[in-house]
C-alpha positions as a Markdown table, in Angstrom:
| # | Residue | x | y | z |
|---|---|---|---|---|
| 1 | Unk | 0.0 | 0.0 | 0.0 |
| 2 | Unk | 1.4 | 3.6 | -1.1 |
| 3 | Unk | 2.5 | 6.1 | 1.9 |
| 4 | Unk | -0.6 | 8.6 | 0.5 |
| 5 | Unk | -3.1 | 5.6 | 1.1 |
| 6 | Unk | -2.1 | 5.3 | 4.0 |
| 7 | Unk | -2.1 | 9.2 | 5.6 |
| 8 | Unk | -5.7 | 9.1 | 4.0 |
| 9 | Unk | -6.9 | 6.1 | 6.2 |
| 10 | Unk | -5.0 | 7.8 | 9.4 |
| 11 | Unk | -6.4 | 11.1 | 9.2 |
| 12 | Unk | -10.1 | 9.4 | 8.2 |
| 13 | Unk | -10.4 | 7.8 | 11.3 |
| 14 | Unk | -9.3 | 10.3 | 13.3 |
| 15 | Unk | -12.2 | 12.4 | 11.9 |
| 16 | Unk | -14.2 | 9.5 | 12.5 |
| 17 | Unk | -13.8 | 9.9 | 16.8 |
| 18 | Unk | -13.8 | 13.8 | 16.9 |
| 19 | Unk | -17.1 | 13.4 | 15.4 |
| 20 | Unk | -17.9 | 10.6 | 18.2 |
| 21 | Unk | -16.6 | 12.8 | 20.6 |
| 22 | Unk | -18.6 | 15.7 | 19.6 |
| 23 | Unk | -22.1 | 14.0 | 19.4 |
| 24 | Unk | -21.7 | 12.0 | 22.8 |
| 25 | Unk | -21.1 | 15.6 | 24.2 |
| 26 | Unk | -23.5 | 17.4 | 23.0 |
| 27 | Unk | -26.3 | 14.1 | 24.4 |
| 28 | Unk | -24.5 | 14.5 | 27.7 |
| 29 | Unk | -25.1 | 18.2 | 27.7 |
| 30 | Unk | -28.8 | 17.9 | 26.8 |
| 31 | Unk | -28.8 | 15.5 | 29.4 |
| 32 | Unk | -27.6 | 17.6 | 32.3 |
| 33 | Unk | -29.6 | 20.7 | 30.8 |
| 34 | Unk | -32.8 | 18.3 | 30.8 |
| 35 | Unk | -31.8 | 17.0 | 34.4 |
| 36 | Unk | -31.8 | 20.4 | 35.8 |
| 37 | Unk | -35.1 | 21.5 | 34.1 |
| 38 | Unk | -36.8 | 18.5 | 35.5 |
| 39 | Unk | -35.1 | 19.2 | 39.2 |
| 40 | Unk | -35.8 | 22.5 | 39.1 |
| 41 | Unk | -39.8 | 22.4 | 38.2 |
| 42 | Unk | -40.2 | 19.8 | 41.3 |
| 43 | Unk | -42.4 | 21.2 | 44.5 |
| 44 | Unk | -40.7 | 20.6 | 47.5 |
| 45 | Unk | -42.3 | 19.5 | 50.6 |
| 46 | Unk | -42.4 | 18.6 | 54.0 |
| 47 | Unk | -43.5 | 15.2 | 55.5 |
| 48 | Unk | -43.7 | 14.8 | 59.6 |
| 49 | Unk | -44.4 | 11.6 | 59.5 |
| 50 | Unk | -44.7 | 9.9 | 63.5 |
| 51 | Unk | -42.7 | 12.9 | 64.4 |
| 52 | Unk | -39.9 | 12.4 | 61.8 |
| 53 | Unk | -40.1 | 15.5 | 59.7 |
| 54 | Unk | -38.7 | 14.9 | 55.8 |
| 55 | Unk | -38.2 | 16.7 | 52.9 |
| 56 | Unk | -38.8 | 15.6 | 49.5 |
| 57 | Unk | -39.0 | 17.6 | 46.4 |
| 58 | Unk | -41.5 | 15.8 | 43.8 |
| 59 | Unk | -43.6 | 15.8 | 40.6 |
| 60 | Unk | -46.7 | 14.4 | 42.1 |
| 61 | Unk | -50.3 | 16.4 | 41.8 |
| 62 | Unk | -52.1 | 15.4 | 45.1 |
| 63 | Unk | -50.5 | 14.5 | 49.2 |
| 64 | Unk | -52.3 | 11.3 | 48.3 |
| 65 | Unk | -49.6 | 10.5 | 45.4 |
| 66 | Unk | -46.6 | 11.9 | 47.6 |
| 67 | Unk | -47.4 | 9.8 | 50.4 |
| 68 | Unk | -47.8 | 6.6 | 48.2 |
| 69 | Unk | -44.6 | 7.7 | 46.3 |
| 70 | Unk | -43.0 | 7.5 | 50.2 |
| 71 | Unk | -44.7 | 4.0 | 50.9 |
| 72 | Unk | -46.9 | 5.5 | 53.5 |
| 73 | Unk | -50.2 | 4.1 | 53.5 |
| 74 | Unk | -52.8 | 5.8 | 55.0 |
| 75 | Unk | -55.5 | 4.4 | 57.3 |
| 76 | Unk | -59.0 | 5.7 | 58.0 |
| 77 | Unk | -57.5 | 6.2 | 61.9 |
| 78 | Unk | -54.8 | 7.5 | 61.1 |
| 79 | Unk | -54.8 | 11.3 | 61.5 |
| 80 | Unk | -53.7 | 13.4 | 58.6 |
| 81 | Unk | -53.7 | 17.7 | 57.7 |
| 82 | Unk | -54.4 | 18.1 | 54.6 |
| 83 | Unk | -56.3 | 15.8 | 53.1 |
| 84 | Unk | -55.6 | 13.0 | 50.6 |
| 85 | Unk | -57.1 | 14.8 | 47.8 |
| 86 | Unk | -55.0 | 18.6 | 48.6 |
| 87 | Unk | -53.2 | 19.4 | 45.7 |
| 88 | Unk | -49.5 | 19.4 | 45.9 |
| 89 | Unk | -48.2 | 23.3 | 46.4 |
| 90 | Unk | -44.5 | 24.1 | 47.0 |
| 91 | Unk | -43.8 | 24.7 | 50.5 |
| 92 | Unk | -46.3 | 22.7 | 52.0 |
| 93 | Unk | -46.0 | 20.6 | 55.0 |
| 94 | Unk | -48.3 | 17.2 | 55.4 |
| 95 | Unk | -48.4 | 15.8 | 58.7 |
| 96 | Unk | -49.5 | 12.3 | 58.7 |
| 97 | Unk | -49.6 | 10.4 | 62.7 |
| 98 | Unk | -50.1 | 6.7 | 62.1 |
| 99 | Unk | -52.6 | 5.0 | 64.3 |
| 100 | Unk | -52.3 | 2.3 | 66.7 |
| 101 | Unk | -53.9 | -0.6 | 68.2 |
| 102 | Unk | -54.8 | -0.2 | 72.2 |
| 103 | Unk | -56.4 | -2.7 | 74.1 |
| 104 | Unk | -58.8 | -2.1 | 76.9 |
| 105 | Unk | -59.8 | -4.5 | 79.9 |
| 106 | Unk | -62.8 | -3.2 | 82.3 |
| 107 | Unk | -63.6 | -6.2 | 84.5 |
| 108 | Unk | -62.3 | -8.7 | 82.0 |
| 109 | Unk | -64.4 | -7.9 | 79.1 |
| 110 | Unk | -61.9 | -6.6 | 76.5 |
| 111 | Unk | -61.8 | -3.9 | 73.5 |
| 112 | Unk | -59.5 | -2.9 | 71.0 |
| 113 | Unk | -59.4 | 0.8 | 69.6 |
| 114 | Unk | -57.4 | 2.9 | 66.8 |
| 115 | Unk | -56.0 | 5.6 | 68.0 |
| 116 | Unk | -53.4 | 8.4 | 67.5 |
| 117 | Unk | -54.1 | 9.5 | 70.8 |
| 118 | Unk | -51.1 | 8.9 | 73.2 |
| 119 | Unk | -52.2 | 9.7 | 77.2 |
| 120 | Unk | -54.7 | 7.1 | 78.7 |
| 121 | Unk | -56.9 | 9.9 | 79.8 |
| 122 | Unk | -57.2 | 11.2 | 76.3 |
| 123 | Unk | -57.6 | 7.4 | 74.8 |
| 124 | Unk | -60.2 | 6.5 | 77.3 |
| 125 | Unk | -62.6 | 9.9 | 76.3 |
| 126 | Unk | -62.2 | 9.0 | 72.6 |
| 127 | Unk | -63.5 | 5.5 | 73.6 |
| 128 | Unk | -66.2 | 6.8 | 75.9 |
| 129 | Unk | -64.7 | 5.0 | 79.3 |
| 130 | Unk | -65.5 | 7.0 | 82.4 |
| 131 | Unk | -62.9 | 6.0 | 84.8 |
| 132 | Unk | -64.2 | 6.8 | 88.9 |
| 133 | Unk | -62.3 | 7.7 | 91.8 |
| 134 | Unk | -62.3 | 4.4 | 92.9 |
| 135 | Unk | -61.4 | 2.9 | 90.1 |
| 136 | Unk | -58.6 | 0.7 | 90.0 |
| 137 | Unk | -56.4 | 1.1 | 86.4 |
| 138 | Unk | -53.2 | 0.0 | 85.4 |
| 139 | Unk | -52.0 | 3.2 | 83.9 |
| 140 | Unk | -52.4 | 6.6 | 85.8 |
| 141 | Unk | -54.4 | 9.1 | 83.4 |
| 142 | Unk | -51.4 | 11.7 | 82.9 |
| 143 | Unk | -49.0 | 8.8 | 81.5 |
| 144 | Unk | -48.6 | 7.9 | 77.6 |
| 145 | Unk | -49.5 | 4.0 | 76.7 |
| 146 | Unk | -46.5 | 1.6 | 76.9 |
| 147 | Unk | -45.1 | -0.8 | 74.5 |
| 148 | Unk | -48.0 | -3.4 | 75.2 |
| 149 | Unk | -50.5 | -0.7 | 73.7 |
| 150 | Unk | -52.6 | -2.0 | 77.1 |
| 151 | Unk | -54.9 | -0.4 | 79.7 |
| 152 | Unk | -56.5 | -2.8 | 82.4 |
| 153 | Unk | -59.4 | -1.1 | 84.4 |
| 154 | Unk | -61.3 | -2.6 | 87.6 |
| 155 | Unk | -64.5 | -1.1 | 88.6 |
| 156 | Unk | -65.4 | -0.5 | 92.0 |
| 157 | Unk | -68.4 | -1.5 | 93.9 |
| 158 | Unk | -69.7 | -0.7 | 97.5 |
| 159 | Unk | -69.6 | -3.3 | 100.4 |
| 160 | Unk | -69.5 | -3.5 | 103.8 |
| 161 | Unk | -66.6 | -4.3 | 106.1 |
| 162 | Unk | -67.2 | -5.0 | 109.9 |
| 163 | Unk | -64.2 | -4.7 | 111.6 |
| 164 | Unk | -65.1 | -6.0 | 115.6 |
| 165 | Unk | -68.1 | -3.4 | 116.7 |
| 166 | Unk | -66.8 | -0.8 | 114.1 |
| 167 | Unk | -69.1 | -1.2 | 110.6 |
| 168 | Unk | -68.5 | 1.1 | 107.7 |
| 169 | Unk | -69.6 | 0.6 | 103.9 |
| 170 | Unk | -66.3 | 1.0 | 101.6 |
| 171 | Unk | -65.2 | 1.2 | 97.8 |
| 172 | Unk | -62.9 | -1.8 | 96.5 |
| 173 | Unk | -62.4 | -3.5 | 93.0 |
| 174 | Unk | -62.6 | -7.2 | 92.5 |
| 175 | Unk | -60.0 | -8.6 | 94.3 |
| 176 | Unk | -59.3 | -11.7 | 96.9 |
| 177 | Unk | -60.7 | -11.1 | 100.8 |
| 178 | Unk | -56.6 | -11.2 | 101.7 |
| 179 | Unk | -55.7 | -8.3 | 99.4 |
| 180 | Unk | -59.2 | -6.5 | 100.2 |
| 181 | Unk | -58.0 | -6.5 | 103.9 |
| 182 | Unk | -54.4 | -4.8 | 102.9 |
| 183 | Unk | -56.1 | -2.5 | 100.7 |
| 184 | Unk | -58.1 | -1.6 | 104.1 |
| 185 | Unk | -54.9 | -1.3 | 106.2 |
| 186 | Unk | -56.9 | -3.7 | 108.2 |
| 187 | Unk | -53.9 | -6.2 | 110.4 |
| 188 | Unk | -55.1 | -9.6 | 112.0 |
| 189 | Unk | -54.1 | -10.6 | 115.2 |
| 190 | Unk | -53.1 | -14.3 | 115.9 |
| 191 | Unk | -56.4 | -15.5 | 117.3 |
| 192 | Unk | -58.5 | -13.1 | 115.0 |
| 193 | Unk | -60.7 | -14.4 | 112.1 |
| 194 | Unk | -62.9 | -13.8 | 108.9 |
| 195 | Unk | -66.6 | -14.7 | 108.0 |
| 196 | Unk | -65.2 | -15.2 | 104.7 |
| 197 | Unk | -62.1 | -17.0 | 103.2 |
| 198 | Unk | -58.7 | -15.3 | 102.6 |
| 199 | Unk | -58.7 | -16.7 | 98.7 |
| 200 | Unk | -62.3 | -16.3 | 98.2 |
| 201 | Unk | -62.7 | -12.8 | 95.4 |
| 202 | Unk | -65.2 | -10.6 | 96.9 |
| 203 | Unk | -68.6 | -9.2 | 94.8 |
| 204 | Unk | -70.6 | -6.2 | 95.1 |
| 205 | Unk | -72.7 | -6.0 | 98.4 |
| 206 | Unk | -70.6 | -8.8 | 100.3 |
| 207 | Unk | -70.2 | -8.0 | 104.2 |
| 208 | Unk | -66.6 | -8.8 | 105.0 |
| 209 | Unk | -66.5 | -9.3 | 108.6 |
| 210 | Unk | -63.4 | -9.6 | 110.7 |
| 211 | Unk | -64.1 | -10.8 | 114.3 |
| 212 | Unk | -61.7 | -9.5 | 116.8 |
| 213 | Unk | -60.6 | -12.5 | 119.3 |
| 214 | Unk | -58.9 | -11.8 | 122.6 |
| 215 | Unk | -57.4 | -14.1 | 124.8 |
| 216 | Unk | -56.5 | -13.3 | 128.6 |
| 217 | Unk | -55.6 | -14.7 | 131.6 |
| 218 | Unk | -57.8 | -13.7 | 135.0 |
| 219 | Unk | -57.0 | -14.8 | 138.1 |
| 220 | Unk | -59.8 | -14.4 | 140.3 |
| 221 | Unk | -60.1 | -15.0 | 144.6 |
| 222 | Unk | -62.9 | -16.8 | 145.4 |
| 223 | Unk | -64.5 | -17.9 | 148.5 |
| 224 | Unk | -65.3 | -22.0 | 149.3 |
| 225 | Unk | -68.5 | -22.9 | 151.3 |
| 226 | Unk | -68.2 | -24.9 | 154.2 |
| 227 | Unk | -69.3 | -28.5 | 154.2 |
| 228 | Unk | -72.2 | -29.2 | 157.4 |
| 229 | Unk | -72.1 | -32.4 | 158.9 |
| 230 | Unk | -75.3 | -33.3 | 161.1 |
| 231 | Unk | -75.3 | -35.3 | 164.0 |
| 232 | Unk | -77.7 | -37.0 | 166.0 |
| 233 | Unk | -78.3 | -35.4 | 169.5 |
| 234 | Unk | -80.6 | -37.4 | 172.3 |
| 235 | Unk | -80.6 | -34.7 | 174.9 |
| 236 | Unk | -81.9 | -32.5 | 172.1 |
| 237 | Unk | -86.2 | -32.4 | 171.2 |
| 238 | Unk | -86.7 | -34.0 | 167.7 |
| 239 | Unk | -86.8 | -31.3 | 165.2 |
| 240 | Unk | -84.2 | -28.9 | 167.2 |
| 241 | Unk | -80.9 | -28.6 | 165.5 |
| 242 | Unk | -77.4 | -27.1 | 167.3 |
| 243 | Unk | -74.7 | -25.7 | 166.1 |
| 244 | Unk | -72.3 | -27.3 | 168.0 |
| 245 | Unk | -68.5 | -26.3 | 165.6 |
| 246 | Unk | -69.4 | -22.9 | 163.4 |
| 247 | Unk | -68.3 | -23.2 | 159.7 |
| 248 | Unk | -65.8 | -20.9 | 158.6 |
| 249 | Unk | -65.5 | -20.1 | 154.5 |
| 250 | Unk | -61.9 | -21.1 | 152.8 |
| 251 | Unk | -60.6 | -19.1 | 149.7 |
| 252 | Unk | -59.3 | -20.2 | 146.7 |
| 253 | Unk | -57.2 | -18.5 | 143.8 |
| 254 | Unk | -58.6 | -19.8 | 140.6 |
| 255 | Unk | -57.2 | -18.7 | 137.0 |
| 256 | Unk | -59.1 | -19.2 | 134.0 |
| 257 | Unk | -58.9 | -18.5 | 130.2 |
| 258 | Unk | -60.9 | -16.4 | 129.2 |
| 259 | Unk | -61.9 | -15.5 | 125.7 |
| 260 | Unk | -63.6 | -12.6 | 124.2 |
| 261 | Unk | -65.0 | -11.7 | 120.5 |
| 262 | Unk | -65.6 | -8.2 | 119.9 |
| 263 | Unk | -64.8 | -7.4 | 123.4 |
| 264 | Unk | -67.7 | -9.9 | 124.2 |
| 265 | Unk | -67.0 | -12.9 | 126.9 |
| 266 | Unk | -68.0 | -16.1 | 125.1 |
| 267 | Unk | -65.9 | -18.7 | 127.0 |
| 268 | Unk | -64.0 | -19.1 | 130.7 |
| 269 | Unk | -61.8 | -21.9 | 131.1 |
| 270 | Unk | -60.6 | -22.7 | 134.5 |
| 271 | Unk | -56.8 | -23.7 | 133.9 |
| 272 | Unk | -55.7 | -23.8 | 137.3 |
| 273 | Unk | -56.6 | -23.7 | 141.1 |
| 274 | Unk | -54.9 | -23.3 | 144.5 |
| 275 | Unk | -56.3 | -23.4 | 147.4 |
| 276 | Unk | -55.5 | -20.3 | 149.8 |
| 277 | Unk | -57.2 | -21.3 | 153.0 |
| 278 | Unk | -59.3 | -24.3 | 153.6 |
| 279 | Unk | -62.8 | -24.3 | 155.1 |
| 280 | Unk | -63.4 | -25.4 | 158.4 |
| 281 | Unk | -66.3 | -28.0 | 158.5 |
| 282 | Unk | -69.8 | -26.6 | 160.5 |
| 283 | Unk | -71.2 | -29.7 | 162.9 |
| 284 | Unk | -74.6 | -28.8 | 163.7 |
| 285 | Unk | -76.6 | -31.8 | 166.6 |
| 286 | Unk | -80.0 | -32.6 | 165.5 |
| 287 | Unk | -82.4 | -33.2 | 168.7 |
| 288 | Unk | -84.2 | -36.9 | 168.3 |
| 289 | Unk | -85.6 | -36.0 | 172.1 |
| 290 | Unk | -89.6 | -36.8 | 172.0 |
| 291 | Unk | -91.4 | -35.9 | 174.7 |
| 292 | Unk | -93.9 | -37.4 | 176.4 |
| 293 | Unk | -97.2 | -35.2 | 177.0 |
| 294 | Unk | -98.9 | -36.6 | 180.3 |
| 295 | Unk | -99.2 | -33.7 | 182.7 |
| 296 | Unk | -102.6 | -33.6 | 184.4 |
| 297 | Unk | -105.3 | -31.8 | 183.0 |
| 298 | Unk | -107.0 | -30.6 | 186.4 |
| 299 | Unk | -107.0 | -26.5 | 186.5 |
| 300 | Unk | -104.2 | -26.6 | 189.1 |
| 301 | Unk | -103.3 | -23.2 | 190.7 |
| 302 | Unk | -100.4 | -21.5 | 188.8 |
| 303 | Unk | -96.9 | -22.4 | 190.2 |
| 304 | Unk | -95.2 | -19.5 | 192.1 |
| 305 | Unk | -91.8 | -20.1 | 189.9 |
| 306 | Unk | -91.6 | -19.0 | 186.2 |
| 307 | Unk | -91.4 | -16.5 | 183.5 |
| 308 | Unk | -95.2 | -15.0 | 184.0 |
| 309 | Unk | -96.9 | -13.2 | 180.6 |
| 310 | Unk | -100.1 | -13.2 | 179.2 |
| 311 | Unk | -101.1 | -14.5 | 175.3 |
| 312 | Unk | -103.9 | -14.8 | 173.8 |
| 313 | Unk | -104.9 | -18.5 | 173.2 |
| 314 | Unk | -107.0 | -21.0 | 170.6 |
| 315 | Unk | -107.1 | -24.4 | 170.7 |
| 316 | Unk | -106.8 | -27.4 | 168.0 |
| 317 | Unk | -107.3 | -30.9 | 167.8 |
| 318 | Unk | -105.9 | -33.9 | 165.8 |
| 319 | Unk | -107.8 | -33.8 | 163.2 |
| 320 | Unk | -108.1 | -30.0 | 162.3 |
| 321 | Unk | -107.8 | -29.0 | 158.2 |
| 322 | Unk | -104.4 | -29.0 | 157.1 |
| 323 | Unk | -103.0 | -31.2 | 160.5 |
| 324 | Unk | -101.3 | -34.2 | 160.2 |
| 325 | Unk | -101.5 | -35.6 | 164.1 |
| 326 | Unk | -97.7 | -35.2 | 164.3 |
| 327 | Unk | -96.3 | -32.5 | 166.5 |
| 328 | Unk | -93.3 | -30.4 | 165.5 |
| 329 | Unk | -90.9 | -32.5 | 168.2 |
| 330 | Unk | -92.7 | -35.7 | 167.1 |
| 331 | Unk | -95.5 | -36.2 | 169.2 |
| 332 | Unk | -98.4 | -38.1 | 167.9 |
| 333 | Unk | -102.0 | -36.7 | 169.1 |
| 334 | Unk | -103.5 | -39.7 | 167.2 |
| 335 | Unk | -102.2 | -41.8 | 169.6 |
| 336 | Unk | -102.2 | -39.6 | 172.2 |
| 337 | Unk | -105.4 | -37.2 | 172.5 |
| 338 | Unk | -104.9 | -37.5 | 176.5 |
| 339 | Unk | -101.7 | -35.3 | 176.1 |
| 340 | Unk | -101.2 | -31.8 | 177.4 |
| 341 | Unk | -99.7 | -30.1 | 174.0 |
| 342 | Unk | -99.4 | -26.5 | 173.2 |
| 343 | Unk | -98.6 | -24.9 | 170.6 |
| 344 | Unk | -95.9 | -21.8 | 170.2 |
| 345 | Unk | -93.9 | -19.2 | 168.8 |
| 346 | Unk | -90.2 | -21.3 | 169.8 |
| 347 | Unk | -89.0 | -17.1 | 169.6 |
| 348 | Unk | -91.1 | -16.5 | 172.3 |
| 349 | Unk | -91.3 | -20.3 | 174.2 |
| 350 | Unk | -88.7 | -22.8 | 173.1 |
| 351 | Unk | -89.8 | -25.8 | 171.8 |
| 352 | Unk | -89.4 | -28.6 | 174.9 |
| 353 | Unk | -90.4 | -25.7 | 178.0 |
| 354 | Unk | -92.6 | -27.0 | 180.2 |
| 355 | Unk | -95.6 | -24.6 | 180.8 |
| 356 | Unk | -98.3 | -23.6 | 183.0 |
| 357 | Unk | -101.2 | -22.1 | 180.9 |
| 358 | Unk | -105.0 | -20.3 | 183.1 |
| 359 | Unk | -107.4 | -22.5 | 182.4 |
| 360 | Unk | -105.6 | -25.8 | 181.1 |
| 361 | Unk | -103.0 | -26.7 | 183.6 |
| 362 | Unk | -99.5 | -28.0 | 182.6 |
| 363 | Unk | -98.2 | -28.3 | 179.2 |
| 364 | Unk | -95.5 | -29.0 | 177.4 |
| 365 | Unk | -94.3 | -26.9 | 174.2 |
| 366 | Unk | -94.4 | -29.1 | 171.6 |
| 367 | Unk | -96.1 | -28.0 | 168.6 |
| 368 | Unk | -95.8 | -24.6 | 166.4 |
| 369 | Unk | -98.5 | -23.3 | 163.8 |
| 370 | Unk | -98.5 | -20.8 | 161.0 |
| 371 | Unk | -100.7 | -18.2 | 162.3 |
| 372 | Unk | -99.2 | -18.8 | 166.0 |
| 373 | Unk | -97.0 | -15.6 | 166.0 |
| 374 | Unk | -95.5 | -13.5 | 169.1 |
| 375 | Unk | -97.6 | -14.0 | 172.1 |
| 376 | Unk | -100.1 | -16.4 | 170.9 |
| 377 | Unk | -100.4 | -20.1 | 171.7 |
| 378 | Unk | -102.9 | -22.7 | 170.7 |
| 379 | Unk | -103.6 | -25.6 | 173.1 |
| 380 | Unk | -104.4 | -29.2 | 172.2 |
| 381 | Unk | -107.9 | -30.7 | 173.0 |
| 382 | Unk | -109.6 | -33.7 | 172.1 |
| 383 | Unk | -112.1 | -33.1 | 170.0 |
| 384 | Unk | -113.7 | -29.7 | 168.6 |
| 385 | Unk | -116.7 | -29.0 | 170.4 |
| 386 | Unk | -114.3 | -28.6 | 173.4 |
| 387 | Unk | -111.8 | -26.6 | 170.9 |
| 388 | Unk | -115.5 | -24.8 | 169.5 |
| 389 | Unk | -115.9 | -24.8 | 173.5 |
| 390 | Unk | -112.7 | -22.9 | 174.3 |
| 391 | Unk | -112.5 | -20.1 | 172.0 |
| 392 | Unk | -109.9 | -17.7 | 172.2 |
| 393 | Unk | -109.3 | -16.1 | 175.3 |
| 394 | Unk | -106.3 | -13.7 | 177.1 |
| 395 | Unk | -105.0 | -16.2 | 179.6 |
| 396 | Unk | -101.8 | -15.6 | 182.0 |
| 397 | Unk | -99.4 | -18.2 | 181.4 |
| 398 | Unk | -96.2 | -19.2 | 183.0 |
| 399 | Unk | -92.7 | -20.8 | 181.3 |
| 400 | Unk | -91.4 | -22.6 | 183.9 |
| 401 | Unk | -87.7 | -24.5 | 182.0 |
């Protein structure tokens, strides 16, 4: 090949790249010129999105469009300004708050919400939940909802709570008789205890009632009777009794247990004795002494010994209403309606005294009555025309022994 052929193939291809060069250049600059037009007719706006604000600068016609061109889907609890349909204007700023799910327990029974709101108080006024002063709830009303996106409420009821004599009606949530006692600041002694049990869950209207239980010791003196032995005495009228030894009261120290409920004594339980001073035993004689009622009846004249007074005197027989024929000293008039009997008040003539009485002689005072009181006496005869026969009279009498 000649040298000219070859400069011409050279200087050909050179031409060829310049003109490469040239055209790629001029596309780039389009490109860049194109680049910047389209940049610079973008609207730029704001997104807070959850509290992250960002900025983008787009093409898109409505805050619908932008927000889908972000991959932010909007809900219809989610709380968006402006709306999904505002036309995109340069400048703007769209505030979008995404809801979320909240649970809420009252007494068990659950609910979920959307919300965007983020204190319980305001969550519980967009779900229409009154919450009382005695309500029990797991998040104070001031504080924003944890991670759990939970609020637990327990309403209270009214009930009553006797505590010993003190009863008082009082607000409490559903909860176990132990915890409703701590709630209460209400402390059990050892021997104190409840109507109800500690694990049982208390209900509206119950009556929790805590019975106060107090044990103590008393130690009491006491006195101890004196025993009374009888014996027989033959020198003594039948029916007369003598204290021959008096009785004298011992003492004892007895302690007991003693147990109260609500300040109330309901048991005494005697744990212990000791005898302080024993009794001393009474020994009283018993007369078995009958007497014998033979003295003449003839009107004799009075004696010039003896305690002289005057009664006023009746007379009785045997067989009068009410009489059983038997003396008070043992005489029996049945047997014996020859015998010279009266009858007295032993204050005034002891039982046994031999008497002499106007009118009937010599007696002996063996009988009393119930209506033979003071200075009366009523004498034994026969029968009773000769009782009808004596009357009652004011006769001088004598008490000779």
């Amino acid at each position: 090949m000649s040298n000219d052929t070859m400069k011409n193939l050279f200087f050909g291809s050179l031409r060829s790249k310049q003109t490469a060069v040239r055209i790629f250049s001029l596309v780039l600059f389009v490109a860049i010129i194109v680049f910047v037009l389209y940049q610079g007719t973008k609207d730029s706006v704001v997104i807070n999105a959850n509290g992250e604000q960002l900025e983008v600068a787009t093409h898109e016609k409505t805050v619908k469009d932008v927000l889908a061109d972000q991959n932010i889907t909007v809900s219809e609890y989610d709380k968006l300004s402006p709306s999904l349909d505002t036309k995109v204007v340069s400048g703007m700023t769209i505030d979008w708050e995404q809801a979320k799910e909240v649970t809420i327990s009252v007494d068990g029974n659950q609910s979920i919400i959307w919300t965007t709101e983020k204190r319980v108080k305001n969550i519980l006024e967009e779900a229409n939940i009154e919450v009382a002063e005695h309500d029990d709830i797991s998040l104070s009303l001031d504080t924003e909802v944890g991670a759990d996106h939970k609020i637990d409420i327990q309403k209270a009821f009214q009930l009553t709570l006797v505590d010993g004599l003190e009863e008082r009606q009082v607000w409490s949530t559903s909860t176990t008789v132990a915890n409703f006692l701590k709630q209460q600041g209400i402390t059990l002694g050892e021997y104190d205890r409840v109507g109800k049990k500690m694990e049982e869950v208390i209900t509206p209207g119950d009556r929790i009632a805590v019975v106060r239980v107090e044990k103590v010791t008393d130690v009491v003196e006491e006195s101890i009777d004196f025993a009374v032995e009888k014996k027989t005495d033959s020198s003594l009228l039948k029916g007369k009794e003598k204290v021959v030894t008096t009785g004298k009261k011992g003492t004892v120290e007895r302690t007991f247990e003693v147990v109260k409920e609500n300040g109330k004594v309901v048991s005494k339980t005697l744990q212990k004795e000791n005898v302080m001073k024993a009794p001393t035993k009474q020994v009283v004689a018993v007369g078995t002494k009958v007497i014998t009622a033979s003295v003449s009846r003839s009107n004799s004249s009075a004696p010039s010994q003896g305690k002289e007074f005057y009664v006023t005197a009746t007379a009785y027989t045997a067989s009068c209403s009410g009489c059983s024929g038997v003396t008070a000293t043992g005489v029996n008039l049945k047997a014996n309606p020859s015998s010279k009997v009266i009858a007295v008040d032993p204050s005034i003539i002891p039982l046994g005294s031999k008497v002499w009485v106007e009118g009937y002689g010599y007696a002996i005072a063996a009988d009393t009555g119930g209506a033979i009181k003071g200075h009366k006496i009523d004498v034994f005869v026969s029968s009773k025309s000769k009782a009808a026969s004596w009357g009652r009279k004011k006769v001088r009498i004598k008490v000779l022994n």
